[in-house]
N, C-alpha and C positions, 0 to 999 in steps of 0.2 A: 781169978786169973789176972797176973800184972803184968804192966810191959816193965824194961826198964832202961834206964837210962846211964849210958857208960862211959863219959867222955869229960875232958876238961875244958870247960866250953869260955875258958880266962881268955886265950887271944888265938892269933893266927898262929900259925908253926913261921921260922923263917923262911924254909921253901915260898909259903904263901904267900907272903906278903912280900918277899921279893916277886912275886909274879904278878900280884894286883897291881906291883908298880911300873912296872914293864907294858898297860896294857891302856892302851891311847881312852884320855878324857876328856877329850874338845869334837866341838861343833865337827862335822864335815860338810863345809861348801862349795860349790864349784871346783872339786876336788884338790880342796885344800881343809889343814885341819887348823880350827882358829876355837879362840874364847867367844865366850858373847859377846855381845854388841856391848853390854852394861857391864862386862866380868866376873858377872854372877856364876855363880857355882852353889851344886846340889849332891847332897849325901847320898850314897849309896850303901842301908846297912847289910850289915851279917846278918840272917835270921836265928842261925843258932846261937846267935850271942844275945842281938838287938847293939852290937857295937858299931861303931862306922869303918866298912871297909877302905872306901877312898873319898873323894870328891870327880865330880863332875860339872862341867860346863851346862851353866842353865840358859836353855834360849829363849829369848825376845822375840815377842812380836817381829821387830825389824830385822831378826836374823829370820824366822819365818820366812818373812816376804822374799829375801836374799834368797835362799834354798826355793824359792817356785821361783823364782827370774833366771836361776840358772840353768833349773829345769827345762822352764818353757823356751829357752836360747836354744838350748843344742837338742829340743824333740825333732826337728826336723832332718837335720842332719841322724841324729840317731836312727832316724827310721830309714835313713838310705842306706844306712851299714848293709852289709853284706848279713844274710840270713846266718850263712856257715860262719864268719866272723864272730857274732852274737853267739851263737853255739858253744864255739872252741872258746870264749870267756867264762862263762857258762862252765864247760867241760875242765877249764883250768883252775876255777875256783874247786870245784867236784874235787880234785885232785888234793888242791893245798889245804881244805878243810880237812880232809881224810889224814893227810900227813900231819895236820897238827889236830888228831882229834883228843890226846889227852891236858890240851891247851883248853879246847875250849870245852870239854868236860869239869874240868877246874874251874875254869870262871863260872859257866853253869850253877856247879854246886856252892862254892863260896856266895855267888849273890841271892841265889834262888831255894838253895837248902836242899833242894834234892841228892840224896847217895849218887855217888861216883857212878856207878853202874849202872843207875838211869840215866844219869848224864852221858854217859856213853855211848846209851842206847838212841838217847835223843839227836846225837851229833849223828849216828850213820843213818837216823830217820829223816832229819833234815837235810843232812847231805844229798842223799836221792833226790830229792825234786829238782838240784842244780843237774846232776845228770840225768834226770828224767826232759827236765824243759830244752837240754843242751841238745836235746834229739827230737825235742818239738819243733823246735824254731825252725826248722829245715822245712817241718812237712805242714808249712801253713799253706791255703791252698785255697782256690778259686773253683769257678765253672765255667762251660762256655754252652750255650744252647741252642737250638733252632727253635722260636715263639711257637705256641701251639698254630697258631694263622699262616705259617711258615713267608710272613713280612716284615721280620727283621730278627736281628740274633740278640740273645741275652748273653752279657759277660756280667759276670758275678764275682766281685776281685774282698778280698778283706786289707785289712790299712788297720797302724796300732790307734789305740783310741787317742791317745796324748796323756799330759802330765798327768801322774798318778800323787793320791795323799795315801798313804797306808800309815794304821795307826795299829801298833801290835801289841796284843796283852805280856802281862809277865809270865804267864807261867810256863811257859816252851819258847825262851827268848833265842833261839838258835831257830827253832823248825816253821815257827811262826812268822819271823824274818825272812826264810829262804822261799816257805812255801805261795806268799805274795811279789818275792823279788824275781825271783827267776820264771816265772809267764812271761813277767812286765819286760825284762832284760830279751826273752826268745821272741816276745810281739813286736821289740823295736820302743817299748815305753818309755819315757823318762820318769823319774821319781821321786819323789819325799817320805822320808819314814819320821815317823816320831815314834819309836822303842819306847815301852813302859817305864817309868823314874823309878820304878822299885828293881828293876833288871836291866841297866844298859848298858852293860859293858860285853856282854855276849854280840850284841849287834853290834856295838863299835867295833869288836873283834873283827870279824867278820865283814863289814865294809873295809877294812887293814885289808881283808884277803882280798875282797874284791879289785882292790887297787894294785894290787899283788897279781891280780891275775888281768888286767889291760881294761879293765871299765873306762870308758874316757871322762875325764872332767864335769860335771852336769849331768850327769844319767842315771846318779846315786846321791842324793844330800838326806843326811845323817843328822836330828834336830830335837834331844831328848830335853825333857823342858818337863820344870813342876807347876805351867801354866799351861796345860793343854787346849785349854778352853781359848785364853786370850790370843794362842800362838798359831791352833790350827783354824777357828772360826774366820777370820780375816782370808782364809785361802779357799776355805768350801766357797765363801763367796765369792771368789776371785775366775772373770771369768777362761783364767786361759788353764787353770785345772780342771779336765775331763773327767775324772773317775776317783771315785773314794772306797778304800779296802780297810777293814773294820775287824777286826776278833774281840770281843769283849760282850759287857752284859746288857741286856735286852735292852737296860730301859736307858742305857747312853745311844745303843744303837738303833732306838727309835726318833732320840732326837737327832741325831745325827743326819736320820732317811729325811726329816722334816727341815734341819737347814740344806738338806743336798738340791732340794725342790728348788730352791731359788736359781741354782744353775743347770738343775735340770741333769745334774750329774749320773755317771754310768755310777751305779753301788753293786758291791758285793759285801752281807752281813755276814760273820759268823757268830752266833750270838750265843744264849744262855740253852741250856739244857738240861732235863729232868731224865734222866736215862730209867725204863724200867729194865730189870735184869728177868727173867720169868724164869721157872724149874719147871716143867710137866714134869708125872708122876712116872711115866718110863725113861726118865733123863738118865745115865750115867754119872751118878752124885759125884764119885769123884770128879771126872771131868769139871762139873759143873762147880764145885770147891774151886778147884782149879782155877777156870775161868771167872771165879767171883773174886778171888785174891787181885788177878789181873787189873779186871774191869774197875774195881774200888778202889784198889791201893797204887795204881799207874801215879806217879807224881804224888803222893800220900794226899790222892781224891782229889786235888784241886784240877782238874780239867773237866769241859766241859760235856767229853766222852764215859766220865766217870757213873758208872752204877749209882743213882740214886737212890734207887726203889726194890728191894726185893721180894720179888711177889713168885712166892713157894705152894706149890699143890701140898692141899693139908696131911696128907697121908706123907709129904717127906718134910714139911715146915721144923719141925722141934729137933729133928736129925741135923738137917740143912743147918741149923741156925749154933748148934751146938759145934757143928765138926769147923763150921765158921769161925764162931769165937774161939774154937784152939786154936787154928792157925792162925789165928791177929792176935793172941796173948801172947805167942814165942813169939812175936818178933821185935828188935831191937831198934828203943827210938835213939838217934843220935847224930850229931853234925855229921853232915854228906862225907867229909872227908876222911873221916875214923873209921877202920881195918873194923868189921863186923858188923856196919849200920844197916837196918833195910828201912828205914823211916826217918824222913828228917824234921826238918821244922816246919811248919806253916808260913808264909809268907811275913807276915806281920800282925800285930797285937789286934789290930784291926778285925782281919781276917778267923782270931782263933776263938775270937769273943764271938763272933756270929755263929760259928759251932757248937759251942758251947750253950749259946742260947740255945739255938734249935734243938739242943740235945734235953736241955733242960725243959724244954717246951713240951717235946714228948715225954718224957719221964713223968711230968706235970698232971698229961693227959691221960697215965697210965702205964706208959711202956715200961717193959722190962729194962736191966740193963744187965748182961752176960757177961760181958769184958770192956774196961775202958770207962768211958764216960762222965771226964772231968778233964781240967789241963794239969799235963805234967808240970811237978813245982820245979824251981832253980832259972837260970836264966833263957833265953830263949823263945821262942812260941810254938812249945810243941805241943800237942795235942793227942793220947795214943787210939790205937785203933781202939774202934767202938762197936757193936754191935746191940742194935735193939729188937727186942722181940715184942709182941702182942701190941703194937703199933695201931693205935686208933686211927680213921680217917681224918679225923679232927688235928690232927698234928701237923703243924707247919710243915716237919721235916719230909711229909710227902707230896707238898707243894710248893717248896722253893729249893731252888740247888743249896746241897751241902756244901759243896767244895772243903770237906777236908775226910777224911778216913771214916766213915760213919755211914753200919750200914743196918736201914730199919727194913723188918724182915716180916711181911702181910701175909696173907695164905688165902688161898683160893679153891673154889671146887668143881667150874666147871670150865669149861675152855673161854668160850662168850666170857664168862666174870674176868678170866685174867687179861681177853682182850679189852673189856670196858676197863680194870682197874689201870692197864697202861696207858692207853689212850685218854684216861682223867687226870690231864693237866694240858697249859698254854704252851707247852715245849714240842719239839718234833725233831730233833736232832738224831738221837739214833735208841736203840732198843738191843738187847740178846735177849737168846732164847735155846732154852737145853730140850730137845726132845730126840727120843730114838725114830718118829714118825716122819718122816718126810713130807708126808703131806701136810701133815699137820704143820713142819714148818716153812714151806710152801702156802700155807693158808695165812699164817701167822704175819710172813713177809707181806702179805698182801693187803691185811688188815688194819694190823698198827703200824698207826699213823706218824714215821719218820723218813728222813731224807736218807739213814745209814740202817741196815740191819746184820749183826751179828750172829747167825745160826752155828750153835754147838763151839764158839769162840768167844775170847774175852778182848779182844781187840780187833778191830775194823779199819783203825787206817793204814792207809797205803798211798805212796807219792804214784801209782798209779793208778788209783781211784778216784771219781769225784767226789772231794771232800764238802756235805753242807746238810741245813735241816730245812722243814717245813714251817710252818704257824709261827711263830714268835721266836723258833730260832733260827731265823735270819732268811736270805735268798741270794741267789748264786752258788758258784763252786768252786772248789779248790781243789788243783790234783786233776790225773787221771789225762783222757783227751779233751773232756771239757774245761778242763782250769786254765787254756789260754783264750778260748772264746770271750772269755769274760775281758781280756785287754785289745779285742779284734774291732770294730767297726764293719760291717756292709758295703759293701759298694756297689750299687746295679750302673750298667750303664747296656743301654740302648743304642743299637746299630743298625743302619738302614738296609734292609736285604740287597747282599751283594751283589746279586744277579738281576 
């Protein structure tokens, strides 16, 4: 079973590249848009080529420091704005991302490779949390008490935490953007983003709108840099930054939790993840088909939400794995932007080579290989879907994220076995689970051990849920009524019985 490959992946069309060049590539500071301090500029490629899209402005340390000094200027004025104020910006960007959502589905796919369609899909998923937080902001909210002693009263007030660092991965450069800006924007925060160097023109997009919809000067600086290290380290320790917000892989987001200690900073991780998908043996197999196309193939595997692990009751394992690989043979790899695609490219060469190992790792160890299982040739980093079968324990591939189309498929026999096999690994992100039993997945919810659980569904997030994992991936939340907590601060204050 082959995929194949249908496109002429020589350049842009000119629609495109008249639109990469329409699509702002400088700093934004103090709500203005400027070059670097030094004039440096950084490539941003095509994946399905590996050609260079455009250039971008590469930041400096001292542009850094520039983007927290503006921040930390206007946090305090920013947090006396009006609640409804921050809302109705909030509610205006909601609007003008929606009105131009096949703008930023385009840049999406051009820098990131994902099909139009997911691109699509990702601009109305990210859009939601601007008008989900446009209806937080209103209802942040306090207490007032009588002491239990009844000798004095408790007021209980929340306050935004102050400057925020968010540092966002590439692979959902639009929803990953919105889903740490707009808490910050409904709590009164100010901000710094450093967008991924592999994807930053979806968030420049998008800070354009935000300027478009009344954000004031300082409340948003914009600071995409191929020195992350040099550019954000000077500001975790910097002491007027309060809070650091993180999407990416464990072991940056461990050092990150270990520089935040120095200022004692508010964190929220979201970090790496081993997702198990599980079948009981009274699942609805199509369903569960269904749901495994989803779960695996969402952004072709590269997210963190992505089916790692397929662990099938032995009585439907050979079925499961076979009606699998047919539906990952038809489908078609090719640039995002080409009329029939459902598969694009992998991130970069980097990225396809690590799959490629790990596939090779288990094959090594014994696996099967039913469809797929090697990189597609000609230009580009693609990769096609894959399917592994007879998966020994011993194989990398079911203890470290895949992140790309690749799915190893284990069997199990008793309910305990598939709870210990999910629960055997350092991740805790999220988990599905196909059964007709309720209780069972009721028990199941309860047992394995992650922060998101999927029953009889291949997708789980929701801009209003909290979005986050346990053990090693990560703490905090995103989404939901908990995702502004995380930009709120306490406030007791103590009052002397009036009477």
């Amino acid at each position: 079973m082959e995929n194949t490959l249908t496109f002429d992946t020589s350049a842009l069309t000119g629609a495109e590249r008249k639109f990469v060049e329409s699509l702002p590539t400088q700093l934004y500071i103090d709500g203005q848009w400027t070059d670097a301090s030094d004039g440096g500029t950084s490539v941003v490629e095509d994946p399905s080529t590996g050609a260079v899209l455009t250039r971008i402005a590469d930041a400096t340390p001292a542009d850094g420091h520039r983007a927290l000094e503006a921040a930390a200027r206007v946090q305090e004025s920013w947090a006396a704005t009006p609640p409804r104020e921050r809302g109705e910006i909030l509610r205006r960007a909601f609007e003008l991302v929606t009105a131009r959502a096949e703008d930023f589905a385009l840049a999406m796919t051009l820098e990131m490779g994902k099909p139009l369609a997911e691109s699509r899909g990702e601009v109305a998923y990210g859009a939601e949390f601007l008008r989900w937080f446009s209806e937080e902001a209103v209802r942040v909210s306090g207490r007032y008490s009588t002491a239990p002693d009844g000798k004095s009263r408790l007021l209980v007030t929340k306050r935004p935490v102050g400057p925020c660092l968010f540092i966002t991965p590439w692979n959902f450069p639009l929803a990953m953007a919105t889903r740490k800006i707009a808490p910050a924007i409904a709590a009164g925060c100010t901000m710094v983003l450093k967008p991924a160097n592999l994807t930053p023109l979806t968030a420049l997009l998008f800070t354009r709108v935000l300027e478009e919809a009344g954000l004031p000067a300082g409340v948003l600086n914009v600071i995409p840099t191929t020195r992350p290290g040099d550019v954000t380290g000077p500001l975790i320790r910097d002491s007027r930054l309060r809070k650091l917000s993180f999407t990416g892989s464990t072991g940056v987001g461990q050092q990150l939790i270990a520089d935040s200690a120095q200022q004692v900073l508010r964190t929220s991780m979201e970090l790496g993840g081993n997702a198990p998908f599980l079948v009981f043996e009274d699942a609805d197999l199509d369903a569960a088909i269904d749901g495994a196309m989803v779960a695996k193939l969402r952004n072709m595997g590269e997210a963190c939400t992505a089916a790692n692990r397929f662990i099938v009751h032995e009585s439907l394992a050979s079925e499961f794995s076979e009606r699998l690989a047919e539906r990952m043979s038809s489908l078609v790899l090719g640039r995002g932007s080409a009329d029939g695609t459902n598969i694009g490219p992998l991130i970069d060469a980097k990225s396809r080579a690590k799959v490629d190992e790990l596939v090779t790792d288990a094959v090594d160890c014994g696996a099967t290989v039913l469809t797929g299982g090697a990189p597609s040739d000609g230009e580009g980093y693609f990769y096609p879907p894959t399917v592994l079968t007879n998966v020994p324990a011993s194989a990398r591939i079911l203890h470290e994220e895949v992140f790309g189309p690749v799915a190893p498929v284990v069997s199990f026999s008793t309910e305990d076995e598939a709870i210990a096999l999910a629960n055997d690994t350092e991740y805790g992100l999220v988990a599905y689970a196909y059964t007709r039993d309720l209780n069972r997945g009721i028990r199941l919810s309860e047992k394995v051990d992650v922060g998101m659980f999927g029953l009889n569904t291949g997708i789980v997030s929701n801009p209003a849920a909290p979005f986050g994992g346990v053990k090693q991936s990560g703490l905090g939340r995103e989404g939901g009524t908990e995702g502004i907590e995380e930009f709120l601060e306490t406030r007791y204050i103590g009052i002397a019985d009036p009477s």
